[in-house]
C-alpha positions in Angstrom: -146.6 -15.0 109.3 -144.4 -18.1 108.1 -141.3 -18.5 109.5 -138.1 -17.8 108.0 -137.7 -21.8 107.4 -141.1 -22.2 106.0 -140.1 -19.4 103.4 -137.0 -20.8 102.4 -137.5 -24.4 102.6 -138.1 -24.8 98.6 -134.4 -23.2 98.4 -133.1 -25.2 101.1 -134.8 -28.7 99.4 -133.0 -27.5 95.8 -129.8 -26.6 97.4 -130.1 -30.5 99.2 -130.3 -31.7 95.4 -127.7 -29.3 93.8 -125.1 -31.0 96.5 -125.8 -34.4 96.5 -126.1 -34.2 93.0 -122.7 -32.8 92.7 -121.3 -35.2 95.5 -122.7 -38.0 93.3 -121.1 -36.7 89.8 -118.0 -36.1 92.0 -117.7 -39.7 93.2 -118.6 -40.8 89.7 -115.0 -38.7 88.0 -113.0 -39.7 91.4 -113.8 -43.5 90.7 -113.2 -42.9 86.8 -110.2 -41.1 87.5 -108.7 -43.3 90.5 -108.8 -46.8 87.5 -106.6 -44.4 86.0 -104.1 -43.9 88.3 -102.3 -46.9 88.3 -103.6 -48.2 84.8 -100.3 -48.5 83.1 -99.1 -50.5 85.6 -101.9 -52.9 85.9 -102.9 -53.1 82.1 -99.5 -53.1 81.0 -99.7 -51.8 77.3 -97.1 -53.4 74.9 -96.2 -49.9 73.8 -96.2 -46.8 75.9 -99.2 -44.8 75.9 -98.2 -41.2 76.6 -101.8 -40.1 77.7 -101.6 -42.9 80.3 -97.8 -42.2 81.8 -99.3 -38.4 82.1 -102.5 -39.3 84.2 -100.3 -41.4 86.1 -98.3 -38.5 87.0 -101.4 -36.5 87.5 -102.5 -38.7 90.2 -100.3 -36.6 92.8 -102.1 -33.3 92.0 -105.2 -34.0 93.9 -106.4 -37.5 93.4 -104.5 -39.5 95.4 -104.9 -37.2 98.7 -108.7 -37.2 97.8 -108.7 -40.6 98.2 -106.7 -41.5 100.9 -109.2 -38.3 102.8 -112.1 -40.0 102.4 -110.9 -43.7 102.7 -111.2 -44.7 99.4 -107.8 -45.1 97.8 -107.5 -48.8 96.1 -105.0 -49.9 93.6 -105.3 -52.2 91.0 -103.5 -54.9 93.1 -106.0 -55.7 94.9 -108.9 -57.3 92.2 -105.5 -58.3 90.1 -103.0 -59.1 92.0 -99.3 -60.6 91.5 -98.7 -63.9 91.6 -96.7 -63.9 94.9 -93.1 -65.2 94.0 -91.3 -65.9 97.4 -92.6 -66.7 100.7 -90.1 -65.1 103.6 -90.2 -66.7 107.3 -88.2 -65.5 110.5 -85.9 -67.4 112.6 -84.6 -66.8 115.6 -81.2 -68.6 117.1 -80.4 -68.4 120.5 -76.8 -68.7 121.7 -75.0 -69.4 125.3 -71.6 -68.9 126.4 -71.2 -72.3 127.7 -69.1 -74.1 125.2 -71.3 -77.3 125.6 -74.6 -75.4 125.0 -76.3 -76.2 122.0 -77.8 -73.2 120.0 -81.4 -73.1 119.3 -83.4 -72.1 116.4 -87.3 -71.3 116.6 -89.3 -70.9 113.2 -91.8 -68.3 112.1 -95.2 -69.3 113.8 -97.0 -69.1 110.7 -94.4 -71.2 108.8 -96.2 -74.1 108.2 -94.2 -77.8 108.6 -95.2 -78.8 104.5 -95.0 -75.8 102.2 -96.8 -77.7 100.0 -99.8 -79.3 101.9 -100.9 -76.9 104.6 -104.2 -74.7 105.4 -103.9 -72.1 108.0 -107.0 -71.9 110.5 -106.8 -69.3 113.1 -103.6 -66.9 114.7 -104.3 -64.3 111.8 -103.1 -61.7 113.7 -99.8 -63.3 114.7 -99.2 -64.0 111.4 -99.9 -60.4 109.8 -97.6 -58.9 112.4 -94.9 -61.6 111.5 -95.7 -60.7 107.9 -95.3 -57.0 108.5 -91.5 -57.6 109.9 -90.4 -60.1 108.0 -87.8 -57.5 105.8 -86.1 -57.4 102.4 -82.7 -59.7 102.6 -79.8 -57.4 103.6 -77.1 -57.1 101.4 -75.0 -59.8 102.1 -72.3 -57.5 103.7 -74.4 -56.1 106.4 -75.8 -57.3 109.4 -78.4 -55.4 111.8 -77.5 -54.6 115.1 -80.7 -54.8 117.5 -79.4 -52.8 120.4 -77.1 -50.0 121.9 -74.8 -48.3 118.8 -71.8 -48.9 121.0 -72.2 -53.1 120.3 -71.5 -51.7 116.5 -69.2 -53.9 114.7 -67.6 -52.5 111.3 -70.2 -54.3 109.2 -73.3 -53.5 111.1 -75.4 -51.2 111.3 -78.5 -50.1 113.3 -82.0 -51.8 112.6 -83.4 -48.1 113.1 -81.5 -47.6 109.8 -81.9 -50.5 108.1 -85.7 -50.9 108.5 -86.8 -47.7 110.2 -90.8 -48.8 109.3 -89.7 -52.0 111.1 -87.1 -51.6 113.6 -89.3 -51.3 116.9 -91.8 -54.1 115.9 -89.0 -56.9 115.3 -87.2 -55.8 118.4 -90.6 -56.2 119.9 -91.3 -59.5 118.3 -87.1 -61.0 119.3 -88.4 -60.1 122.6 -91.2 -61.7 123.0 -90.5 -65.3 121.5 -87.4 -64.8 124.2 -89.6 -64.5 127.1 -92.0 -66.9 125.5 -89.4 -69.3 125.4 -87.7 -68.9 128.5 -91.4 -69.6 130.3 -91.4 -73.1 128.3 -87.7 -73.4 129.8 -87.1 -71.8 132.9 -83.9 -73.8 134.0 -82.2 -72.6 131.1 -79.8 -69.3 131.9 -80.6 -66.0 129.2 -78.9 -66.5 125.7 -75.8 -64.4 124.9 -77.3 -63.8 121.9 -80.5 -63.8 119.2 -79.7 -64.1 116.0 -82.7 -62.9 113.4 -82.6 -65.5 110.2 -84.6 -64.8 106.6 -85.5 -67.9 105.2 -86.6 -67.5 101.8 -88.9 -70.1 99.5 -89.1 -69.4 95.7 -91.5 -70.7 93.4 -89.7 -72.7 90.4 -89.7 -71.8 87.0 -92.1 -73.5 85.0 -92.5 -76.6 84.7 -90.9 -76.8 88.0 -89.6 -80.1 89.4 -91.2 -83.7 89.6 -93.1 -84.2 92.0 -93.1 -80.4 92.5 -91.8 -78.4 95.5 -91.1 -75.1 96.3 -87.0 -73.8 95.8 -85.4 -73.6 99.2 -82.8 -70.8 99.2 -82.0 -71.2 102.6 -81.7 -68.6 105.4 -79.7 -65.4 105.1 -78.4 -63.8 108.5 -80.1 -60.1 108.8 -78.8 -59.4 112.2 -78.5 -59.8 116.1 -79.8 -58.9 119.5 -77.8 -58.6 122.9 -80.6 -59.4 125.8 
């Protein structure tokens, strides 16, 4: 007698076919659908486009966790992306009691010493994780506080506030250039004090100057750690 298999082997071969036929048309509307998504944004109509602002909205209802599921989620960003405006760096100043000591300021390790001339080769993962930190510029009123709530002073506030995505990898990253630096300078006592610095670099309107450079806008004070 044939086996149970043997006997239903034709219906298990079509059943193969019906699914990865209908995995296949599926992928085919989910990839349709997913250019959607963000297609106002990206194509950028002159005049609004009702249809488009509604699939937009649609995108929550299913698409969107589909995607992000199976791994596949990609915004139009990433084939078209925006001409990057600013370039942020970190800097960290140390401070000392003694009157006589000199602060010290350390740069972001990927800022490069020519913005304008400069290729980076190698330390990609240093400089993701210094580009993951690097935050939005505070309101100039407000400092961060990396520490203990009872250092609070009346304009500062916590960094688990202020950058809550954030706050434990840039108190992570103050304290390891500390410890990096006080290996390179052992005879030096603990600083009282790290300050966290945003220096910002904007690109100039067109034309820009002559000979061109980028538009320094200096450093803004974000906050402070107490080793």
């Amino acid at each position: 007698m044939p086996s149970i298999l043997t006997r239903y082997r034709p219906l298990l071969g079509a059943a193969r076919c019906v699914l990865l036929g209908a995995f296949v048309l599926g992928q085919v509307v989910y990839l349709a659908a997913s250019l959607l998504c963000n297609g106002e944004e990206a194509f950028r109509p002159p005049v609004e486009v009702r249809w488009l602002r509604a699939w937009n909205e649609r995108e929550v209802n299913g698409i969107r966790q589909y995607g992000q599921a199976t791994a596949q989620r990609q915004r139009w960003q990433l084939f078209a992306p925006e001409t990057w405006k600013e370039s942020r760096f970190l800097e960290l100043t140390f401070l000392w009691d003694e009157p006589a000591a000199e602060s010290v300021t350390l740069r972001a390790i990927c800022q490069p010493d020519d913005l304008n001339a400069f290729v980076h080769v190698g330390g990609f993962r240093i400089r993701k994780y210094e580009d993951t930190i690097t935050p939005e510029p505070p309101p100039p009123s407000l400092t961060v506080l990396f520490g203990d709530e009872d250092d609070l002073e009346p304009n500062e506030i916590l960094a688990e506030v202020a950058y809550p995505d954030k706050a434990e990898k840039m108190a992570a990253y103050l304290r390891w250039r500390l410890a990096a630096y006080r290996r390179a300078h052992p005879d030096r006592p603990p600083p009282r004090a790290v300050q966290l610095w945003l220096h910002t670099y904007a690109l100039p309107e067109p034309p820009g100057p002559d000979p061109w450079r980028w538009e320094d806008r200096k450093s803004v004070y974000v906050g402070r750690w107490l080793p």
